[in-house]
C-alpha positions, -999 to +999 in steps of 0.1 A: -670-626-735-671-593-713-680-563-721-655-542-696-669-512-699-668-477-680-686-443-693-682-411-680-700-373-689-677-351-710-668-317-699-643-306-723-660-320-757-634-303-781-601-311-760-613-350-759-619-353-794-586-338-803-570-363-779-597-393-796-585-383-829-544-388-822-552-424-813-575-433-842-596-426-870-634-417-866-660-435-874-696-413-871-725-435-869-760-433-853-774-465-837-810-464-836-819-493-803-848-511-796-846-527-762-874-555-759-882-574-728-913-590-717-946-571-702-933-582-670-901-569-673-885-604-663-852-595-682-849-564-668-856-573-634-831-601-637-800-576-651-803-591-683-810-571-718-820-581-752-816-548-776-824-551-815-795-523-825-794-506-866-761-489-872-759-467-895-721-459-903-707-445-942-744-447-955-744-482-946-768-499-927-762-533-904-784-544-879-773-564-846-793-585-819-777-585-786-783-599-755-764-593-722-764-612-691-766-598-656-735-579-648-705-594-634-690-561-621-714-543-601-691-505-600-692-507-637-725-524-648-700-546-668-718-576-687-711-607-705-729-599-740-735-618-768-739-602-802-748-618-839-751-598-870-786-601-884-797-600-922-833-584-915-838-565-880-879-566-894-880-602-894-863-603-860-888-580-843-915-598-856-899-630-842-898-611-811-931-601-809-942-635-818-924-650-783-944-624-765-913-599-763-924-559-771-906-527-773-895-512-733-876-489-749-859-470-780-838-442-789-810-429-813-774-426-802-755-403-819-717-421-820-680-416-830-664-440-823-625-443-821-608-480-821-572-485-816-552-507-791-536-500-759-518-522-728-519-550-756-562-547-762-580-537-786-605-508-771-631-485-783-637-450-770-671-443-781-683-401-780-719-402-771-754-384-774-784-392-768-812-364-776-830-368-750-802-366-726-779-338-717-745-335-727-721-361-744-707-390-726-678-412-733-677-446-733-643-467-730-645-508-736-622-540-743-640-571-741-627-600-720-631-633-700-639-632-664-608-642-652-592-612-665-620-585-655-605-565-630-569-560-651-595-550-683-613-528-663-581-510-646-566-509-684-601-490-692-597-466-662-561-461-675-571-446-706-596-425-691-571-410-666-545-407-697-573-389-715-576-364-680-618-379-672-615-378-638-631-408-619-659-386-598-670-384-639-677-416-646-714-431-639-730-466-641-764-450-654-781-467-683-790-448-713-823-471-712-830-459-673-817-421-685-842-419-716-872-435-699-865-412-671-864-379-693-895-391-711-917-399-680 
C-alpha cells in the first residue's frame, strides 16, 4: 500500500484544532523515531527509509518497524510503506546493528492525531512538532494502491482546502532532512 500523504506548516494552531476536533476524537501521543540506514547511506540515497518508531499513546507503549520504498509521487514525497508491529524495538535494533545498519537519525514527534473518514477513506490528520523544528505542521494521509494515487492525493488536498491550509503551505521537506539540518 501507499502512503498518500501531504503536510503543510500551520498558521492558525487554535482555529485548526477546533476544526480537527469536529471531525474526530484526539489521540495525543509522542513517537520517539530512530531512522537507521547503512554508513553509506545506500537507503537514503536510493529514496528508501527504514525507521524503528515507539509510540507512546494513553500510557501505552507499541513499537513499529517501518520501511518505505522510493516515492512514487514526486510533489508529495508519497511512498509505498510497509509497517509490522514489533514485540521488543531493543531486540530489533540490535538485529539491526547486527546487519551492519546504525542510527542516521532520531527525534521525538510530538502528535494528535485525528482519524475519521471522508470521500469514502479512512484519513488521518496528524498535528505535529518536532522540538527541534519551528512551528507545528499538519500532516493529512489515506493509504492506497497505485492505481488510485492521484484521486487519494486530490481527496488529501480536499481536506486541506476544506480545513482553509492553503496549497503555497504545504511542503515535501522531511522531518529527517529538517532535524539533521537544525542540528548541523
Amino acid at each position: 500500500m501507499i502512503e498518500a500523504e501531504l503536510k503543510a506548516r500551520v498558521r492558525d494552531l487554535g482555529r485548526l484544532q477546533g476544526q480537527l476536533d469536529t471531525l474526530a476524537a484526539r489521540e495525543i501521543c509522542t513517537y520517539s523515531d530512530t531512522h537507521c540506514d547503512w554508513p553509506g547511506r545506500q537507503l537514503s540515497a536510493g529514496g528508501r527509509e527504514l525507521r524503528l518508531r515507539l509510540v507512546m499513546a494513553e500510557g501505552r507503549p507499541r513499537s513499529l518497524l517501518t520501511y518505505k520504498e522510493p516515492a512514487v509521487d514526486s510533489a508529495s514525497g508519497s511512498k509505498p510503506e510497509h509497517e509490522t508491529a514489533v514485540a521488543d524495538a531493543p531486540v530489533i535494533d540490535v538485529m539491526l546493528r547486527a546487519l551492519g545498519l546504525a542510527p542516521m537519525v532520531a527525534f521525538e514527534k510530538h502528535c494528535t492525531n485525528y482519524r475519521f473518514e471522508a470521500r469514502g477513506r479512512e484519513m488521518l490528520a496528524t498535528l505535529v512538532r518536532v522540538p527541534e523544528l519551528n512551528g507545528t505542521f499538519i500532516e493529512i494521509e489515506t493509504m492506497t494502491d497505485e492505481s488510485a494515487m492521484k484521486t487519494a492525493l486530490a481527496d488529501v488536498r480536499a481536506i486541506f482546502a476544506e480545513l482553509g491550509v492553503p496549497e503555497d503551505d504545504l511542503t515535501a521537506e522531511q522531518y529527517t532532512d529538517a532535524v539533521m539540518k537544525a542540528r548541523a
